[in-house]
Structure formats: C-alpha cells, structure tokens
N, CA and C atoms of all chains as a GROMACS GRO file, in nm:
protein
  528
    1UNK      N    1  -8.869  -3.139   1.557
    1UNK     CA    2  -8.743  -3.138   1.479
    1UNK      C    3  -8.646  -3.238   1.538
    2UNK      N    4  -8.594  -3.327   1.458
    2UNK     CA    5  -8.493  -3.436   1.492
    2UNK      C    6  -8.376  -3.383   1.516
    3UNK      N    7  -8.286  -3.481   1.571
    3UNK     CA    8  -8.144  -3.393   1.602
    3UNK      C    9  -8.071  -3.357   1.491
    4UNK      N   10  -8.100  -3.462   1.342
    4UNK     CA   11  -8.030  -3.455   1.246
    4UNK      C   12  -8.064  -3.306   1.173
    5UNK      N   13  -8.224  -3.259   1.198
    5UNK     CA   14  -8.237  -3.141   1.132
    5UNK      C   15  -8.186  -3.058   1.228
    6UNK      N   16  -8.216  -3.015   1.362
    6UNK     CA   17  -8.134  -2.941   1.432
    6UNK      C   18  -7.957  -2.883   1.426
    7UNK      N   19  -7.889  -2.998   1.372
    7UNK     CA   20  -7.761  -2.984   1.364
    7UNK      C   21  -7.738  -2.941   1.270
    8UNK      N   22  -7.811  -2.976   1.161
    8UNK     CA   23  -7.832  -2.936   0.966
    8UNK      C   24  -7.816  -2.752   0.968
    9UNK      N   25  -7.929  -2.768   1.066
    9UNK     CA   26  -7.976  -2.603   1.090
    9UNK      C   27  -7.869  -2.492   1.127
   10UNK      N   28  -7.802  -2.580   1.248
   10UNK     CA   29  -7.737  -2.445   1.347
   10UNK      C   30  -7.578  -2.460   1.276
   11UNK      N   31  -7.575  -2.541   1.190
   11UNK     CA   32  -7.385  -2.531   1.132
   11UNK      C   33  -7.420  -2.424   1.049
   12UNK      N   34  -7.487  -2.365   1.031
   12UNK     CA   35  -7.524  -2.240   0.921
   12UNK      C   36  -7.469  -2.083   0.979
   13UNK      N   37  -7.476  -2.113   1.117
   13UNK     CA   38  -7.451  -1.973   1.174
   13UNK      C   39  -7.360  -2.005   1.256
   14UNK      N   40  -7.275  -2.163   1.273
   14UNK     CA   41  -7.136  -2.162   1.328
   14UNK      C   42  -7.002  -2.120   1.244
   15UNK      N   43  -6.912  -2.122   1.283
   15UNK     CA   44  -6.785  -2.045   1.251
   15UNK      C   45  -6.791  -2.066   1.066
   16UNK      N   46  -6.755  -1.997   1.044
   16UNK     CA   47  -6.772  -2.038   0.839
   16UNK      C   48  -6.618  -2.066   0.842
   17UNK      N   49  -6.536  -2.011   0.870
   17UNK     CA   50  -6.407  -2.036   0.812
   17UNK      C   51  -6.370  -2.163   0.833
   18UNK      N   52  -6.384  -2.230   0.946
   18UNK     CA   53  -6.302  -2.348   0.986
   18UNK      C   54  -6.363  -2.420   0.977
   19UNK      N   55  -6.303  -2.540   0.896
   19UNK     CA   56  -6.339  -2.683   0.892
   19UNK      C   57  -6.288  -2.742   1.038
   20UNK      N   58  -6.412  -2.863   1.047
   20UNK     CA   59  -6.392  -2.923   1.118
   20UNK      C   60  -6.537  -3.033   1.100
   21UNK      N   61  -6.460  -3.116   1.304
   21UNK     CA   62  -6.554  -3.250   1.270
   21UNK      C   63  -6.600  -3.250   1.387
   22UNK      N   64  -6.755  -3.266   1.427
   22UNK     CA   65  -6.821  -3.274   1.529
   22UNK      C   66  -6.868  -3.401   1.585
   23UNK      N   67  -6.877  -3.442   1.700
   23UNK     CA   68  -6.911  -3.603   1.719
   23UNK      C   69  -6.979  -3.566   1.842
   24UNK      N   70  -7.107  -3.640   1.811
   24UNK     CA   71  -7.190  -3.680   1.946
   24UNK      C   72  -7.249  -3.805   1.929
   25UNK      N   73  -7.205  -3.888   2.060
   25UNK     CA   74  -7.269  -3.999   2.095
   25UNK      C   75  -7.340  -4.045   2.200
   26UNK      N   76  -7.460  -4.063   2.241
   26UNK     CA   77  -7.540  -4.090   2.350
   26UNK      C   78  -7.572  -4.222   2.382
   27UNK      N   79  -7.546  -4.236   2.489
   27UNK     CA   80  -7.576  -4.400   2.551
   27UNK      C   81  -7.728  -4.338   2.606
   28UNK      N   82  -7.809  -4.422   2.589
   28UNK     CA   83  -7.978  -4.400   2.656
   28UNK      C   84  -7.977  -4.542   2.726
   29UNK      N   85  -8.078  -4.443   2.802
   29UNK     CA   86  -8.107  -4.617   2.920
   29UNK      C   87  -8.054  -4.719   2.978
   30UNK      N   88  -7.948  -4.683   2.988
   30UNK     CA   89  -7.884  -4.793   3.033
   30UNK      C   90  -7.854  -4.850   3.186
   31UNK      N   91  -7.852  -4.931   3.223
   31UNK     CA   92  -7.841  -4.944   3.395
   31UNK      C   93  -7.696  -4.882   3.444
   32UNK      N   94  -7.744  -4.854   3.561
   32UNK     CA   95  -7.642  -4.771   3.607
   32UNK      C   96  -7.518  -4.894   3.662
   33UNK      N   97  -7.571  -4.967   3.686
   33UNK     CA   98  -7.419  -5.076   3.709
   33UNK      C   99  -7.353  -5.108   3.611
   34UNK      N  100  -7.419  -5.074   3.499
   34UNK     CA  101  -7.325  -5.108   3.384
   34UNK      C  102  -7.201  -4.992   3.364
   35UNK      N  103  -7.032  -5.061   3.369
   35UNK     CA  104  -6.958  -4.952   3.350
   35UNK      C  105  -6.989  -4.872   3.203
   36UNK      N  106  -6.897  -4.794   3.215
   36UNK     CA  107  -6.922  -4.702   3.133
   36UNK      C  108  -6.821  -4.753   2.952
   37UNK      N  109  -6.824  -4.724   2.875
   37UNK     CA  110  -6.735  -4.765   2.766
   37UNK      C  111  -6.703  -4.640   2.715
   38UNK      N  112  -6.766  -4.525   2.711
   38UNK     CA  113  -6.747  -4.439   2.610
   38UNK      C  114  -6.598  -4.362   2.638
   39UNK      N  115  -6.541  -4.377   2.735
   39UNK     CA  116  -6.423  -4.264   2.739
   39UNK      C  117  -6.345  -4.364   2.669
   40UNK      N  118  -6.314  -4.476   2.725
   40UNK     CA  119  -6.237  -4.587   2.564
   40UNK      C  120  -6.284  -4.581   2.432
   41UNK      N  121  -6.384  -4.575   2.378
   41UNK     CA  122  -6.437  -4.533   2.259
   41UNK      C  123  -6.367  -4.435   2.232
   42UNK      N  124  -6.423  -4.326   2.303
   42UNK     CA  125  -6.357  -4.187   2.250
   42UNK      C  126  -6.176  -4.216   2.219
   43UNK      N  127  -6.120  -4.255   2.289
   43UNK     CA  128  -6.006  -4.266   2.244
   43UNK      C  129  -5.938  -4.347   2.098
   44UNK      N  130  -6.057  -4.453   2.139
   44UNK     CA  131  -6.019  -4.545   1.987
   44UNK      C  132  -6.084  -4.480   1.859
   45UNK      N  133  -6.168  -4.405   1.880
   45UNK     CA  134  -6.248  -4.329   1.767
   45UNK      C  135  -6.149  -4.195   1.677
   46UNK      N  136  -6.099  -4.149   1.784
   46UNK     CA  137  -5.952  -4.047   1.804
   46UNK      C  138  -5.888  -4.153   1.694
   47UNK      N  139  -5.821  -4.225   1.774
   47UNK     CA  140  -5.721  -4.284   1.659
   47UNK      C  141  -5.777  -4.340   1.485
   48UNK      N  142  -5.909  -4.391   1.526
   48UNK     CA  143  -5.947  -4.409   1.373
   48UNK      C  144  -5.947  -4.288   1.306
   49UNK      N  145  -5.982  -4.175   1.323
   49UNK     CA  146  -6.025  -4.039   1.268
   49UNK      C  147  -5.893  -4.042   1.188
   50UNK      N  148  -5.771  -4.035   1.297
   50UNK     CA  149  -5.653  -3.985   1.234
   50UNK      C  150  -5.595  -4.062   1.128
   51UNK      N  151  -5.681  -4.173   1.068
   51UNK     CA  152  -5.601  -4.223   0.976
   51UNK      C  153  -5.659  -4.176   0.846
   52UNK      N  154  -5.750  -4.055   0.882
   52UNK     CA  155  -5.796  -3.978   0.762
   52UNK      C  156  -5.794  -3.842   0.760
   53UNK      N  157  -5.748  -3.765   0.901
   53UNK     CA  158  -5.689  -3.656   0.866
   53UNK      C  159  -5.610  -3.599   1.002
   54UNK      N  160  -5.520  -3.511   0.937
   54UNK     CA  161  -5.429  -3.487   1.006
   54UNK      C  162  -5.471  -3.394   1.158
   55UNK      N  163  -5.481  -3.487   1.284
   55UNK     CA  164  -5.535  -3.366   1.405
   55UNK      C  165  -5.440  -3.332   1.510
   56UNK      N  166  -5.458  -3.233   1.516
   56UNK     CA  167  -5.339  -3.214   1.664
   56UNK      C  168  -5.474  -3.205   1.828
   57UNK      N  169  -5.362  -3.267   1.884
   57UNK     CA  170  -5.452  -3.308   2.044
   57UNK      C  171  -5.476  -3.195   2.065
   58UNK      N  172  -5.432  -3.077   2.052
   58UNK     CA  173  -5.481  -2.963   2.101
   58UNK      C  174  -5.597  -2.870   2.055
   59UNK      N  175  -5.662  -2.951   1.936
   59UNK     CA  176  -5.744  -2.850   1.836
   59UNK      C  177  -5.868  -2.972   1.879
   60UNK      N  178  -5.876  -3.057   1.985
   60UNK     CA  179  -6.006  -3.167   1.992
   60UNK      C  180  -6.040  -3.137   2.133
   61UNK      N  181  -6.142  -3.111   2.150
   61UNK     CA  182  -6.212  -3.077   2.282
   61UNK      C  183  -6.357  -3.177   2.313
   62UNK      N  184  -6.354  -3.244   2.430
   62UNK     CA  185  -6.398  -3.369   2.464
   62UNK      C  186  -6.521  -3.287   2.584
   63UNK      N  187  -6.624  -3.357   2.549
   63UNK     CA  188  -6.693  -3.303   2.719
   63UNK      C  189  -6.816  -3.468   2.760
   64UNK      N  190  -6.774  -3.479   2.842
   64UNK     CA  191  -6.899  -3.630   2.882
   64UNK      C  192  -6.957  -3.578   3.003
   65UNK      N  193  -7.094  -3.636   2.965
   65UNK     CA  194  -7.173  -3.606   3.076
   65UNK      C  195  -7.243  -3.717   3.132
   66UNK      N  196  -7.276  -3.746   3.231
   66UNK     CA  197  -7.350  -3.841   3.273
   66UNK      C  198  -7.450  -3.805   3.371
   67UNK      N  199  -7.586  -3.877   3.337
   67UNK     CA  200  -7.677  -3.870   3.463
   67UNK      C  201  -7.736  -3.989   3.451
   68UNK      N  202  -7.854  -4.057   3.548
   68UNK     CA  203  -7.906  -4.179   3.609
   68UNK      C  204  -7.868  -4.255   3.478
   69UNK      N  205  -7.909  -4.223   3.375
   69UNK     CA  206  -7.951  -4.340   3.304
   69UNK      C  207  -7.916  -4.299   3.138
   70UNK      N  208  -7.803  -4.180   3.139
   70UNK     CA  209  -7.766  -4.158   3.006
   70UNK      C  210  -7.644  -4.101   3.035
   71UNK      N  211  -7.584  -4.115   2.905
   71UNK     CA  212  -7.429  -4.036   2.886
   71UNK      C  213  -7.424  -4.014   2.751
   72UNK      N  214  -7.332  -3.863   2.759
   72UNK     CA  215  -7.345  -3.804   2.613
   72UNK      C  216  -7.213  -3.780   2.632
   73UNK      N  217  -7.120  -3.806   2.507
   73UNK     CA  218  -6.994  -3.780   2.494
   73UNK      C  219  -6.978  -3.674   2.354
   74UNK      N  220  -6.937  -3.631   2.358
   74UNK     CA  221  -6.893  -3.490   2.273
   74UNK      C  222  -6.801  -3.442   2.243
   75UNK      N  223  -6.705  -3.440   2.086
   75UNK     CA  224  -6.623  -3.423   2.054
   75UNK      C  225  -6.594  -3.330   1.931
   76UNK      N  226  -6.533  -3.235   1.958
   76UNK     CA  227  -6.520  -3.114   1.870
   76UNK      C  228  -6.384  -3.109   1.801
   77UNK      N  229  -6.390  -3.118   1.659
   77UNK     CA  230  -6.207  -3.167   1.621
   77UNK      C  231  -6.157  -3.012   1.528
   78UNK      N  232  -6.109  -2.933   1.534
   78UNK     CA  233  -6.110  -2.827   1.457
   78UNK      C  234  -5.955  -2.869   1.354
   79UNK      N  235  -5.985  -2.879   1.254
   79UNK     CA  236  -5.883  -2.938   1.136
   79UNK      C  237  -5.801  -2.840   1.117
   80UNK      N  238  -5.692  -2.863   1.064
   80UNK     CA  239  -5.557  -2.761   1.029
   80UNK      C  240  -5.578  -2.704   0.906
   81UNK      N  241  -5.563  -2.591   0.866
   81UNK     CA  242  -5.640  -2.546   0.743
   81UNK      C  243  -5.542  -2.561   0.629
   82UNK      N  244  -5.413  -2.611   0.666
   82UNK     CA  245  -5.320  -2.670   0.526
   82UNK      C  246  -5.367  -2.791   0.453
   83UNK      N  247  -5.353  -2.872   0.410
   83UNK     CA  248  -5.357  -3.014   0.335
   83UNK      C  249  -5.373  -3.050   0.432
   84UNK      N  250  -5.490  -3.158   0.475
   84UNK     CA  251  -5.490  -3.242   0.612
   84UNK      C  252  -5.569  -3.380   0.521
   85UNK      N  253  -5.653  -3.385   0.424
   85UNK     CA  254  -5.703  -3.502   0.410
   85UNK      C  255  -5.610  -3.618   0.349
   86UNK      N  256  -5.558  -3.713   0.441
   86UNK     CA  257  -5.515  -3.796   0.377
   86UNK      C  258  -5.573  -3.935   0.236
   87UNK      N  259  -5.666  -3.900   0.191
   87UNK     CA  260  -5.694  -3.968   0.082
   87UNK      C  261  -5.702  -3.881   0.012
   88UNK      N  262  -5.593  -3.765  -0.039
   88UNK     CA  263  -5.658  -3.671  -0.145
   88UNK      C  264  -5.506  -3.687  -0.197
   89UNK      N  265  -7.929  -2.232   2.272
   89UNK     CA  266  -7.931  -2.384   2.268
   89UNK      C  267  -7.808  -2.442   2.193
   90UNK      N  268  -7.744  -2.496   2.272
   90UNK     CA  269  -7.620  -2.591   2.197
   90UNK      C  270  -7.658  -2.714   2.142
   91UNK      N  271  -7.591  -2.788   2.058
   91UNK     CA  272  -7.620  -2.929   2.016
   91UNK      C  273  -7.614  -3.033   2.136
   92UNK      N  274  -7.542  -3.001   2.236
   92UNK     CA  275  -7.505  -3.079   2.342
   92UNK      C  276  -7.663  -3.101   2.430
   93UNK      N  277  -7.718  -2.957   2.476
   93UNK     CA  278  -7.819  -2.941   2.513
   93UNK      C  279  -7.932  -2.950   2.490
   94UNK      N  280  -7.952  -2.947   2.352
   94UNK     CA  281  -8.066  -2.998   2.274
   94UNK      C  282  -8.108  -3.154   2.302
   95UNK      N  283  -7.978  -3.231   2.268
   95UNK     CA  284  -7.965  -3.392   2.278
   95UNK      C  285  -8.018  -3.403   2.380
   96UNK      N  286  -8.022  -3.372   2.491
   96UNK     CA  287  -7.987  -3.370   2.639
   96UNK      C  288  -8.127  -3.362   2.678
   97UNK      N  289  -8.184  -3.220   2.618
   97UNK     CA  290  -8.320  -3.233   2.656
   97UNK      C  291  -8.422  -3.312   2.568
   98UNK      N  292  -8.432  -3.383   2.429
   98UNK     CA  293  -8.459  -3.413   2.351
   98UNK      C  294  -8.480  -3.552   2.366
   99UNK      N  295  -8.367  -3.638   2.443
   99UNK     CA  296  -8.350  -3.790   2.463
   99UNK      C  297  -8.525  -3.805   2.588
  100UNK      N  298  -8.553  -3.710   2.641
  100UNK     CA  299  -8.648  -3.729   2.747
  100UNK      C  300  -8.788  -3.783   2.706
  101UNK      N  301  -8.781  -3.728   2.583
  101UNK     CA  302  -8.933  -3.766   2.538
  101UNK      C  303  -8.912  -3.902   2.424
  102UNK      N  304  -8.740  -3.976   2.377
  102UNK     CA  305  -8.775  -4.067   2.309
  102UNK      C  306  -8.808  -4.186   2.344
  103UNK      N  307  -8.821  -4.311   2.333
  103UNK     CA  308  -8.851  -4.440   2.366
  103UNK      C  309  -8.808  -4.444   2.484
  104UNK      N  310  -8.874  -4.482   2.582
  104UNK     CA  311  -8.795  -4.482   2.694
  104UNK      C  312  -8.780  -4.636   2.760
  105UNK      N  313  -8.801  -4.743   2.677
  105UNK     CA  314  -8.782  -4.846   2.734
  105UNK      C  315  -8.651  -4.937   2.636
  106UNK      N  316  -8.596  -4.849   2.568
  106UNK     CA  317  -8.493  -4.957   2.449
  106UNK      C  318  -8.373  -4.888   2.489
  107UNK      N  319  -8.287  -4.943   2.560
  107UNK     CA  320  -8.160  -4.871   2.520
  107UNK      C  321  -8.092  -4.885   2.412
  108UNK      N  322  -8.008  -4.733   2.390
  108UNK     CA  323  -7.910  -4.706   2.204
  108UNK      C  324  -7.822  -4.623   2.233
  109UNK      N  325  -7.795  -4.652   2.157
  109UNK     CA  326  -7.672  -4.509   2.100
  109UNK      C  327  -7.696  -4.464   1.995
  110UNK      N  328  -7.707  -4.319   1.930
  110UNK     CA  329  -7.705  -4.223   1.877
  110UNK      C  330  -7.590  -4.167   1.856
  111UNK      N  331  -7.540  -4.196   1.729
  111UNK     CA  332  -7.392  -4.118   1.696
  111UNK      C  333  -7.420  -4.009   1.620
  112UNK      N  334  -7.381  -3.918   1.608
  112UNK     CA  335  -7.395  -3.783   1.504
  112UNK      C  336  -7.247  -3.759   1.472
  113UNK      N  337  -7.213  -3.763   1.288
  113UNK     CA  338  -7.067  -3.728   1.308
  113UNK      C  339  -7.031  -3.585   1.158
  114UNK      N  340  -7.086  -3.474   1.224
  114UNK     CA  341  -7.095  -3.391   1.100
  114UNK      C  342  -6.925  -3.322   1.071
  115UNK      N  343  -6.851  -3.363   0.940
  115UNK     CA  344  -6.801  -3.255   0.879
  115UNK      C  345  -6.818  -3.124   0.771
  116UNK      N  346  -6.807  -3.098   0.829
  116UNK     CA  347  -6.812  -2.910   0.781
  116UNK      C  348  -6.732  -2.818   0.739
  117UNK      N  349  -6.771  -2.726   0.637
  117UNK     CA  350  -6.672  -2.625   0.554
  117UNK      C  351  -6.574  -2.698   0.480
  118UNK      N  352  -6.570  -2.828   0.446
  118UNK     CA  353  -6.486  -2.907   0.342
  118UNK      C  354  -6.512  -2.867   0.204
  119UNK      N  355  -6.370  -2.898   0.161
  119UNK     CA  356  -6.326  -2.814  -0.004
  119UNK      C  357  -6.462  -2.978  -0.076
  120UNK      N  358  -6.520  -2.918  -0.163
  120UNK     CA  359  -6.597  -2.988  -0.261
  120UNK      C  360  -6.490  -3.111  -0.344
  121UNK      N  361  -6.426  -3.073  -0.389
  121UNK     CA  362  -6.252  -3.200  -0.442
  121UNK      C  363  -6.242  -3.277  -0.338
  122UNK      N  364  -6.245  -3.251  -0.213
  122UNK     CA  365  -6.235  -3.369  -0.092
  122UNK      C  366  -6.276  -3.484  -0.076
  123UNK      N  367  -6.264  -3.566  -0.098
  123UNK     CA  368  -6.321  -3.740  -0.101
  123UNK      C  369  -6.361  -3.733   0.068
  124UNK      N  370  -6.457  -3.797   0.056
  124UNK     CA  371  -6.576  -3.825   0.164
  124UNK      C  372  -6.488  -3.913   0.265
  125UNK      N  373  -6.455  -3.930   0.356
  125UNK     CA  374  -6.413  -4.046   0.422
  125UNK      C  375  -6.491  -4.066   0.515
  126UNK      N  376  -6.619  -4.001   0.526
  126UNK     CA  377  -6.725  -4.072   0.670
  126UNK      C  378  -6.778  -4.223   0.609
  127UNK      N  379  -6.792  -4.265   0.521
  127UNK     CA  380  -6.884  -4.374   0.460
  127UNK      C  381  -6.773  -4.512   0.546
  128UNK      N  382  -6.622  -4.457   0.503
  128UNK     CA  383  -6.557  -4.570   0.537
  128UNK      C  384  -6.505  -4.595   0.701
  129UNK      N  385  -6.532  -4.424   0.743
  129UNK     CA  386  -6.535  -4.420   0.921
  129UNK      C  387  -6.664  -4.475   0.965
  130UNK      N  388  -6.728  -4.455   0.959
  130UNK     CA  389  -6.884  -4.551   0.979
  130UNK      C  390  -6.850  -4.674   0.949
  131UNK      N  391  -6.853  -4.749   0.885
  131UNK     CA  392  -6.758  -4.904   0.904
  131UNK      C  393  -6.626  -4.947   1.055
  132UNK      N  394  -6.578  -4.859   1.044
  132UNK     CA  395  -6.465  -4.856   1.152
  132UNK      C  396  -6.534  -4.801   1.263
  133UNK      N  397  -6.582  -4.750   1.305
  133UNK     CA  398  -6.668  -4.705   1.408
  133UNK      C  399  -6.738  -4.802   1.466
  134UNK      N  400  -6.836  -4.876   1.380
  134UNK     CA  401  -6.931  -5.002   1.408
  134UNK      C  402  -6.826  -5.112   1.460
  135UNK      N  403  -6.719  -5.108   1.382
  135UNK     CA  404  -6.632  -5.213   1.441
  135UNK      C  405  -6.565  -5.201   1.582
  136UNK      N  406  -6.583  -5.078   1.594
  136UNK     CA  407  -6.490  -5.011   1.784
  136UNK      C  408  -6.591  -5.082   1.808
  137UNK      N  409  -6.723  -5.031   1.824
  137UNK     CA  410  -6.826  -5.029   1.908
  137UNK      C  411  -6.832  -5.194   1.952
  138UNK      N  412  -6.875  -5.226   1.866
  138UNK     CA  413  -6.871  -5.384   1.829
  138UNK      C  414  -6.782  -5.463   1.950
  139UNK      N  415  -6.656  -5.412   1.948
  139UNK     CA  416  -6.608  -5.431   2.094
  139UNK      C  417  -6.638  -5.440   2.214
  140UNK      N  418  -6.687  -5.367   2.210
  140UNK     CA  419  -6.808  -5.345   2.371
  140UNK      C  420  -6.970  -5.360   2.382
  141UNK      N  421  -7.033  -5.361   2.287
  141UNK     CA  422  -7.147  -5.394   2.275
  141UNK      C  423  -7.191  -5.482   2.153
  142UNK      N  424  -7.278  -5.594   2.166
  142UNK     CA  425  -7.287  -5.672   2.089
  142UNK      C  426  -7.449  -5.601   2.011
  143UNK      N  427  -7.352  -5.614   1.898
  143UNK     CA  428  -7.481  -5.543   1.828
  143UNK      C  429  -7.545  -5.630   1.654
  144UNK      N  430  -7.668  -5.585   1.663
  144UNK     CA  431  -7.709  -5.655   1.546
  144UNK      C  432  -7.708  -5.569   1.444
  145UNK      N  433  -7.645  -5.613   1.298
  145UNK     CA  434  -7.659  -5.591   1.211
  145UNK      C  435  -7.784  -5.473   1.186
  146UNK      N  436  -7.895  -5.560   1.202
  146UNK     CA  437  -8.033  -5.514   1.123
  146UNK      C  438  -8.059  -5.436   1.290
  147UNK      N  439  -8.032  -5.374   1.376
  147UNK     CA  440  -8.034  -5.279   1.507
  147UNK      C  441  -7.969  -5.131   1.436
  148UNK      N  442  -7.920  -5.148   1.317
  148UNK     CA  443  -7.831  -4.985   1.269
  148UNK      C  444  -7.928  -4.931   1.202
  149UNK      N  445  -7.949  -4.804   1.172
  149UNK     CA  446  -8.017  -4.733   1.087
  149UNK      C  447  -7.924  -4.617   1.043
  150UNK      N  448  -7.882  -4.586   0.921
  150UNK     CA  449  -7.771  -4.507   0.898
  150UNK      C  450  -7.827  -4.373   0.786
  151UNK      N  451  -7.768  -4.298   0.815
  151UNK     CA  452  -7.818  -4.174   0.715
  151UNK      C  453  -7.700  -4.079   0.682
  152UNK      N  454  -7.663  -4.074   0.556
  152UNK     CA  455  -7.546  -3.995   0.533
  152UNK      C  456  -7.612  -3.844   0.385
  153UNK      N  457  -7.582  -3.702   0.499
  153UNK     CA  458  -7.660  -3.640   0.425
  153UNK      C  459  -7.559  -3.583   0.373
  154UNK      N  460  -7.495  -3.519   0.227
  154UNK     CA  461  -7.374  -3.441   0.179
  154UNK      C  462  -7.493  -3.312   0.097
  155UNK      N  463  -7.396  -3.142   0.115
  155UNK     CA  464  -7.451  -3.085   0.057
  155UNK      C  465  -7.328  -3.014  -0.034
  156UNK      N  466  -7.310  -2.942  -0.023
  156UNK     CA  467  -7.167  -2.798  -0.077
  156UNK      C  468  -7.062  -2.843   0.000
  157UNK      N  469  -7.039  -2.798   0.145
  157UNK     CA  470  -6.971  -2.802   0.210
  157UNK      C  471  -7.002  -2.885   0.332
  158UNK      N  472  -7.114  -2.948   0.320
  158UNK     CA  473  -7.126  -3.008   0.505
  158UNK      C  474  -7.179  -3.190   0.473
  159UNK      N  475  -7.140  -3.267   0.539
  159UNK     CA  476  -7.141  -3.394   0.564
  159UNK      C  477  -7.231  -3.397   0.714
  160UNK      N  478  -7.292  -3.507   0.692
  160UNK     CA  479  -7.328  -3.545   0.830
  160UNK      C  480  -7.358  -3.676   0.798
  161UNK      N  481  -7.327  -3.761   0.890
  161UNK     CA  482  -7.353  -3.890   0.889
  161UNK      C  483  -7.428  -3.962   1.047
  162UNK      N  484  -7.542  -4.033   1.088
  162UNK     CA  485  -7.610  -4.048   1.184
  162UNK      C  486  -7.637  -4.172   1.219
  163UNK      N  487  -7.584  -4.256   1.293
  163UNK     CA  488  -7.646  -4.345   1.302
  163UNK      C  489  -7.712  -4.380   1.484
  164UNK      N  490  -7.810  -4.493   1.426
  164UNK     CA  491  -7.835  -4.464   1.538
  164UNK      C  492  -7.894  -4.710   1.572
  165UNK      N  493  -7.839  -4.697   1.698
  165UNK     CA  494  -7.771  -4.846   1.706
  165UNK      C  495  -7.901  -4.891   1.871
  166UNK      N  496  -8.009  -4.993   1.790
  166UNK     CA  497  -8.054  -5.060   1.899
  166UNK      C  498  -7.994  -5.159   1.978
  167UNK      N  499  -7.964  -5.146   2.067
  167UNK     CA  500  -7.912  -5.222   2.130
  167UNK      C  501  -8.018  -5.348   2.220
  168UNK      N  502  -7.962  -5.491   2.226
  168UNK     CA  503  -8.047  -5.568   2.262
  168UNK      C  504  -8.088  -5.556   2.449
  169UNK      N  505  -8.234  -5.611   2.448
  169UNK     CA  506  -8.224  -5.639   2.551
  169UNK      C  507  -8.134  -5.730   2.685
  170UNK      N  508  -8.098  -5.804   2.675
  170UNK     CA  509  -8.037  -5.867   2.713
  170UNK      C  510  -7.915  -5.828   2.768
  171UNK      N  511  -7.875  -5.897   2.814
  171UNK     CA  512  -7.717  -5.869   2.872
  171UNK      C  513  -7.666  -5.825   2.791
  172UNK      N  514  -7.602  -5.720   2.742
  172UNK     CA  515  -7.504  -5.705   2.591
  172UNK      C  516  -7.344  -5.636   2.588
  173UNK      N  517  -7.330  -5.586   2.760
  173UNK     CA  518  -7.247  -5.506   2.787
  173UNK      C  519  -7.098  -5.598   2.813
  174UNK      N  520  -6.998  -5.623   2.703
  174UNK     CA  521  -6.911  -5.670   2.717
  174UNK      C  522  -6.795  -5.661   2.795
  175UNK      N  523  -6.830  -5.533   2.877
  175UNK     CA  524  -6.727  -5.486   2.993
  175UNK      C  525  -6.815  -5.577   3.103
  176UNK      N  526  -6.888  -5.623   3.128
  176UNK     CA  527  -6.940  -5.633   3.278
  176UNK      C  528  -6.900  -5.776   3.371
   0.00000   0.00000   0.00000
C-alpha cells in the first residue's frame, strides 16, 4: 500500500468534524553535509497557504524529524470553522 | 500507526539510490461549494521549492485525488544527481 492509499484510508476514522489541511514532506537521501531547507520551506509554504485560507498560528502544529540521510517535516493546519476560504 | 510513522518506515524499502521529495498535501471535511485551491497551491509550492533545489520539470509526478469531502494532492519531485542544493 502506497502512502497515497494509506492516507486515503486513515482520514476515514480521523476527527469528522474539523476541516483541515495536512502536509508531509520528505527529503530522501540526501548527504548529510547538505544543510537543511525544509524549516524555510515550511515557513514560506505557511505564508502561501494563507493566501487561501484564513489560519491562526495557533491551530498549525509542525514536527521535523531528521536522521542520517532523511527528513520528514509535518504540518497539521486545523481551519476555523466560520468562512475561511478566501476564493469563495 | 500514524501517517508520520508509516512514511518513516515505508521510505526504507524505496529507491535507495535517487534522492526526492515526497509532498502529501490532503484537505479534508471541506463543504462540496468550496473551490479547490490545491491545483493552484501546487504551482506555488513548486515555485518555493524551486528556490532551493533545482528541479526538472519532467522530475514531478503529480496526482490530485477529490472525493465528497477530501482532497489530496501528491507530488513527488526527482531530484538530480548532481550538485542541486542551492543553499550549499
């Protein structure tokens, strides 16, 4: 099972009420002298999001992990349940 | 098993000589009237990235699945051999 069916799968028995937006991104293989980019990403990704819906810093929960030769960054955005999409 | 952990153990058995990134960006429990805005965050995304890693066009493979309520959008970005890390 791919990650795409895995994730397909388990939003079925996560929270029903609340919308929201999930983000995972994995760097593979990469040399370890190479710095890292993703905590700048994450921030610039943050700001693109918000020009499509309304988030408060306090409802986004961030977790990065790193070992030899991978990093997984992970971002959980839980949306405001009033009017938040700005193209609507 | 979390999504975090799955990835985590999952990346072990893929290609192990190409480095990538793997983005996963699912929204969920959205009103059906809601206009999609991952198609046009996936554009803006490629363009962060793009910043820091030089990437090819024909290196993306993209998959955007919509059902009732859940979006997911996946891409997933070969990155070249070569030097490509624009921080270094």
């Amino acid at each position: 099972m791919g990650l795409f069916d895995y994730f397909h799968a388990n939003r079925k028995s996560a929270d029903v009420a609340k919308e929201r937006l999930s983000i995972l991104i994995a760097r593979d293989h990469f040399h370890r002298h190479q710095p890292s980019f993703l905590p700048a990403l994450q921030n610039e990704l943050l700001e693109v999001i918000k020009k499509y819906v309304d988030i408060d810093q306090d409802d986004v929960t961030v977790s990065l992990d790193r070992e030899e030769d991978c990093e997984i960054l992970e971002l959980n955005i839980a949306l405001p349940e009033k009017r938040h999409n700005k193209e609507a």
